[in-house]
C-alpha positions in Angstrom: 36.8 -78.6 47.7 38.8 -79.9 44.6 40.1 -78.2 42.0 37.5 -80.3 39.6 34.5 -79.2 42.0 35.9 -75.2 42.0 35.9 -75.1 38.3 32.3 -77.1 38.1 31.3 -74.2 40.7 32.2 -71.6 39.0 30.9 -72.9 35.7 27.6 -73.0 37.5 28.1 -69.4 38.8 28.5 -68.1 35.3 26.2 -70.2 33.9 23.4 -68.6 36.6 24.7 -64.7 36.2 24.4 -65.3 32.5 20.7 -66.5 32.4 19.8 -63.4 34.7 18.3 -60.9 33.2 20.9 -57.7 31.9 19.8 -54.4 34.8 17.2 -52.2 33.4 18.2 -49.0 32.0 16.7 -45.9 33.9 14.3 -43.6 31.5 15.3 -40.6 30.7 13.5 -37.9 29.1 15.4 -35.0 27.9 14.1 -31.8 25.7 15.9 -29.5 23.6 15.5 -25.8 23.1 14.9 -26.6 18.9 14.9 -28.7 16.2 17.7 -30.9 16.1 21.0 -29.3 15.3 24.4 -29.2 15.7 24.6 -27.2 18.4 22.6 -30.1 20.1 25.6 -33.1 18.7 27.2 -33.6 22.1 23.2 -35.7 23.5 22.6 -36.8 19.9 26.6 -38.6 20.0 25.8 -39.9 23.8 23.0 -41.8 22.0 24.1 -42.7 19.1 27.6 -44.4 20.2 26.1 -45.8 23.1 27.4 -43.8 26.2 24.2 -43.2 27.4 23.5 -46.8 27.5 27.2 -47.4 28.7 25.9 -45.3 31.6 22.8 -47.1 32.6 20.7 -44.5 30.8 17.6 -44.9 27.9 17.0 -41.5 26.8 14.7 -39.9 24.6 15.5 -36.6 22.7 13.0 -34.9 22.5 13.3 -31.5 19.9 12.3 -28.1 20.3 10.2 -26.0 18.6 8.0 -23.1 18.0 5.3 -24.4 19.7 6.9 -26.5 22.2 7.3 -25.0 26.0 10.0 -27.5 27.7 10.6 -25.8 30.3 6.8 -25.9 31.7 6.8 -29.7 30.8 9.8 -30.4 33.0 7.8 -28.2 35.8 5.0 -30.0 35.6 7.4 -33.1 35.8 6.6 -34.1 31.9 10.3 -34.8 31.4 13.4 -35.1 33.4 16.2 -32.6 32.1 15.9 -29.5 29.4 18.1 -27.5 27.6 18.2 -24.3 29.1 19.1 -20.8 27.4 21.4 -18.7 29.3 21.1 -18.1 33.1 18.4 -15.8 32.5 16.4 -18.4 33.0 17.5 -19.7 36.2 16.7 -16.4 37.5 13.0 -16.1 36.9 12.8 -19.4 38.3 14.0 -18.1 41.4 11.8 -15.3 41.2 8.8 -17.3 40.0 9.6 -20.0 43.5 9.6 -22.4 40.4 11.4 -25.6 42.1 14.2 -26.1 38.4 17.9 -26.2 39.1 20.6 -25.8 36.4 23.1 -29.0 36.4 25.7 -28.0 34.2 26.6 -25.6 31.3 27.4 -27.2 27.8 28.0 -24.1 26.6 31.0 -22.6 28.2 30.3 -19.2 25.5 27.0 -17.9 24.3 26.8 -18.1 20.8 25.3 -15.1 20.4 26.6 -12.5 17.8 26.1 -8.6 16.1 26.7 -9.4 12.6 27.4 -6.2 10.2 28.4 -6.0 6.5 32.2 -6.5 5.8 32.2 -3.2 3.9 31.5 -1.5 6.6 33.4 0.7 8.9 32.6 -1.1 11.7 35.2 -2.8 13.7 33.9 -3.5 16.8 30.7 -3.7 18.7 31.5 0.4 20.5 31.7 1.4 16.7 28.1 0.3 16.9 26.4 2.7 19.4 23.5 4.3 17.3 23.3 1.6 14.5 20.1 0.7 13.8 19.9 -3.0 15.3 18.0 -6.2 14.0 17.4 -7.4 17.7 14.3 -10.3 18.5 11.8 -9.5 21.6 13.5 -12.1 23.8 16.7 -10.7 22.8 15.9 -7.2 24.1 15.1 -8.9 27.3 18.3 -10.8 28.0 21.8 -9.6 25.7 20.4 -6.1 24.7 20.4 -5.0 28.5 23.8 -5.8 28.3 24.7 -4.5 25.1 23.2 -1.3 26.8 24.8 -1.3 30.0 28.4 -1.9 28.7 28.3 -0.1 25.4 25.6 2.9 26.1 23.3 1.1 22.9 19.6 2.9 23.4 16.6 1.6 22.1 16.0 3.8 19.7 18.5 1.3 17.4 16.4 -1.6 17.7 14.0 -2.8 15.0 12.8 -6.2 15.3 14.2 -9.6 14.4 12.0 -11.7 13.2 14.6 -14.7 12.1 14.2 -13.5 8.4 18.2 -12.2 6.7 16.8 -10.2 4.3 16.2 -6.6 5.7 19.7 -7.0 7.5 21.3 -8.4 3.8 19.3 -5.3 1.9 20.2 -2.8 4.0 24.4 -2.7 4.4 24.4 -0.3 7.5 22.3 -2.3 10.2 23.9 -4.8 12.3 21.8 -8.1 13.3 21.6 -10.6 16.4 22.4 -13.7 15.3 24.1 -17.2 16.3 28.1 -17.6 15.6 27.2 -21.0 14.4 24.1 -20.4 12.0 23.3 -16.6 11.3 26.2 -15.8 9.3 25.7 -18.9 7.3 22.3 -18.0 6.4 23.4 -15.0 5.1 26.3 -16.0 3.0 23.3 -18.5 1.9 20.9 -15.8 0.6 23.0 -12.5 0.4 26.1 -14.0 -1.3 28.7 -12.2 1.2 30.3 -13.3 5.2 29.4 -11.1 7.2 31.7 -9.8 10.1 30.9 -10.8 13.2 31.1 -9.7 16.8 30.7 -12.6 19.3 29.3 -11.1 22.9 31.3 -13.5 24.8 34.6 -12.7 24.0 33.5 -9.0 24.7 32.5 -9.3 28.3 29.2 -11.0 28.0 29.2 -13.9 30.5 26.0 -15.7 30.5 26.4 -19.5 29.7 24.1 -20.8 27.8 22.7 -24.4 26.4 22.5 -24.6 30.2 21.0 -28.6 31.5 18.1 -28.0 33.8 16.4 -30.6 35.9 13.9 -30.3 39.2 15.5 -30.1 42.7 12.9 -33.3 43.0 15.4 -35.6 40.9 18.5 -34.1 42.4 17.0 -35.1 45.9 15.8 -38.3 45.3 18.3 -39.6 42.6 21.5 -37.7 42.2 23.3 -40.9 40.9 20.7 -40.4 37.7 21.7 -37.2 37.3 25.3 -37.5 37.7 25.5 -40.3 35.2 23.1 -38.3 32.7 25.4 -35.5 33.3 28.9 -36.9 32.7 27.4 -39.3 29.5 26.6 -35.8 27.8 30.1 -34.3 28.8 31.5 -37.5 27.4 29.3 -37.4 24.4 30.4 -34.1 23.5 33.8 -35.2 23.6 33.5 -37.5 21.0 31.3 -35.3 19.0 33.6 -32.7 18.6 36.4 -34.5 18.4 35.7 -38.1 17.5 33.7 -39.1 14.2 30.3 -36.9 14.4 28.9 -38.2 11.2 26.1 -41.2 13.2 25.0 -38.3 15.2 24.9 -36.0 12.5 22.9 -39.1 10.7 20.7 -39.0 14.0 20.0 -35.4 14.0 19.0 -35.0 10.2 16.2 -38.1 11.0 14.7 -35.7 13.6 15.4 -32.5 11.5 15.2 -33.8 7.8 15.5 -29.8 6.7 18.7 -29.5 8.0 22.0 -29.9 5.5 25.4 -31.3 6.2 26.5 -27.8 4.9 24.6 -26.3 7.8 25.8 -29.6 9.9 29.5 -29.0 9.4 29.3 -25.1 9.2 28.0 -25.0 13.0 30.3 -27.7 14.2 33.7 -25.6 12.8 32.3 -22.8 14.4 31.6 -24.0 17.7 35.3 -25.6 17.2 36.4 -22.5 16.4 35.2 -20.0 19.0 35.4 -22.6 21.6 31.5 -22.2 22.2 31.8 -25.8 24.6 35.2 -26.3 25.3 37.3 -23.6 26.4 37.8 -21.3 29.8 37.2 -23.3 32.8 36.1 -26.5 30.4 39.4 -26.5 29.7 40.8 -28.0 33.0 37.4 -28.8 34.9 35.6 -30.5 32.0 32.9 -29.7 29.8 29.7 -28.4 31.3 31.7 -26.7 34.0 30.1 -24.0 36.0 31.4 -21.8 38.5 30.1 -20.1 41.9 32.2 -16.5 41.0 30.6 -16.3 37.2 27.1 -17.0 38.5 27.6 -14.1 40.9 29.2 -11.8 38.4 26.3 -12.4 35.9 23.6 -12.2 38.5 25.1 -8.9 39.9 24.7 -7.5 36.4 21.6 -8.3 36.1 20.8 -6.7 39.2 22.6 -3.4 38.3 20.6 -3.1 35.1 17.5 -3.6 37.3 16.4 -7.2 35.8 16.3 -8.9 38.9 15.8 -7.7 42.3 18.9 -7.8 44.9 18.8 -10.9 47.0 17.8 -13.8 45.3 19.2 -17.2 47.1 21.5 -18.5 44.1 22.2 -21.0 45.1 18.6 -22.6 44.7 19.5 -21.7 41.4 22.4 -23.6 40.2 24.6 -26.3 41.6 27.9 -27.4 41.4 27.5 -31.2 42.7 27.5 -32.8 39.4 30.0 -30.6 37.2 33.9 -29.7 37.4 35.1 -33.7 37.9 37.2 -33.8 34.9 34.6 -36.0 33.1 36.3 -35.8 29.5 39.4 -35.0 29.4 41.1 -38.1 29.1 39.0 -39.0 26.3 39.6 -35.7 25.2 43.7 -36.2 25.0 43.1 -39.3 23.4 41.4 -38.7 20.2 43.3 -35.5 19.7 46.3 -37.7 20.0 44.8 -39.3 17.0 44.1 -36.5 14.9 
């Protein structure tokens, strides 16, 4: 063939991959554990800058709420992925033979916190062993059994938490639950003071939690979905918490018009700051790392403080396949290079 009938051919070529229609994206359904919040930037970043797209991905957030049971939608295959607690949950999915498996973990810590007075003698959480505690129902039934079993806490301390500051601010001596990243805010908010703060995770408590959770049906019959959907979000939280968060904070304040940039830029210092997604083994495997021994040690607890009976099969629990690739980091090294 001549060199005038190559070029004419390739001409053609291009001119025929061009008017082809661009590959579908593959629907994706994913719901949160809330209204949209910081501590949900890393999905709402993925959309915003494109890297779900970039990954073959259309996905629709879909928020949280009081009245909204995720979890049972993506049983009943309503949605594809949802944000996930702590590994609680896996658990009772195990016990309850309900078919969900947990992907990944974008938080690496549990934000969860005992928040006392600063005027207060208290200086760490074994100075708090017959406080009277501002602790929730569900969080008498997950962190409190571990607050009991490490630090001898009995439930005579508890009164309840119903999401409201003001007993805690009235009363200087109680301690309340709270989250690292919005809690203590709150307070300074409505009672004028920070309050001091004792973060379970760096004091033994291993759960992690904003866990991804899909059905073992999509893992089975299209991992490649959920690998992409999987490394987009690591990538996407990347960028959010060390890139420009301010579309996806743009993004999340659409969805969740209460919240305020103060709130906004309060949660993502402290989730810098205490290294709620990046830190430990995110560090060198990525975020959303999991691994086998910290399922075990978490699951043996729960076991000892007789949560969950002896012999559950973990590993229809969790899995490993789409987490610990290094999916980040480069991108990582190269915006704090920036910075």
């Amino acid at each position: 063939m001549g060199s005038r009938n190559w070029v004419a051919a390739l001409a053609a070529a291009a001119g025929l991959l061009a008017a082809l229609p661009a590959a579908a994206l593959d629907k994706v359904t994913f719901g949160t554990n809330w209204k949209a919040q910081a501590e949900h930037g890393g999905y709402y970043q993925a959309l915003v800058d494109g890297t779900y797209e970039r990954f073959g991905l259309d996905v629709t957030i879909r928020q949280g709420g009081p009245n909204i049971n995720h979890p049972q939608l993506l049983a009943a295959g309503k949605i594809d992925f949802n944000m996930g607690g702590n590994m609680f949950a896996a658990f009772n999915y195990l016990t309850n033979k309900v078919p969900m498996v947990t992907v990944a973990a974008a938080f690496q810590k549990d934000p969860q916190v005992i928040m006392v007075h600063p005027d207060t003698p208290y200086r760490s959480l074994a100075d708090l062993k017959g406080v009277t505690l501002l602790i929730s129902r569900a969080g008498q039934l997950t962190f409190w059994q571990w607050l009991k079993q490490a630090y001898g806490y009995t439930d005579q301390q508890v009164r309840p938490y119903t999401f409201n500051p003001a007993p805690f601010v009235a009363n200087k001596d109680w301690g309340q639950q709270g989250y690292v990243t919005s809690e203590p805010f709150a307070v300074e908010q409505t009672g004028g003071f920070t309050p001091r703060v004792f973060l379970l995770a760096d004091n033994g408590y291993q759960s992690y939690s904003t866990t991804l959770e899909t059905s073992w049906k999509l893992v089975d019959e299209n991992p490649d979905l959920v690998q992409r959907f999987v490394d987009a979000t690591a990538i996407g939280w990347v960028n959010y918490l060390y890139g420009d968060p301010s579309a996806a904070n743009a993004l999340i304040k659409r969805d969740n018009p209460d919240i305020s940039d103060a709130q906004l830029d309060y949660s993502l210092a402290k989730m810098k700051e205490y290294g709620i997604v990046d830190s430990g083994d995110a560090d060198t495997l990525g975020i959303n790392a999991m691994t086998d021994a910290r399922w075990q040690s978490f699951y043996d607890f729960a076991v000892d403080a007789g949560l969950f009976a002896p012999g559950l099969d973990l590993k229809r629990g969790y899995t490993l396949r789409f987490v610990n690739k290094g999916v980040g980091l480069d991108r990582k090294k190269e915006l704090l290079a920036r910075q």
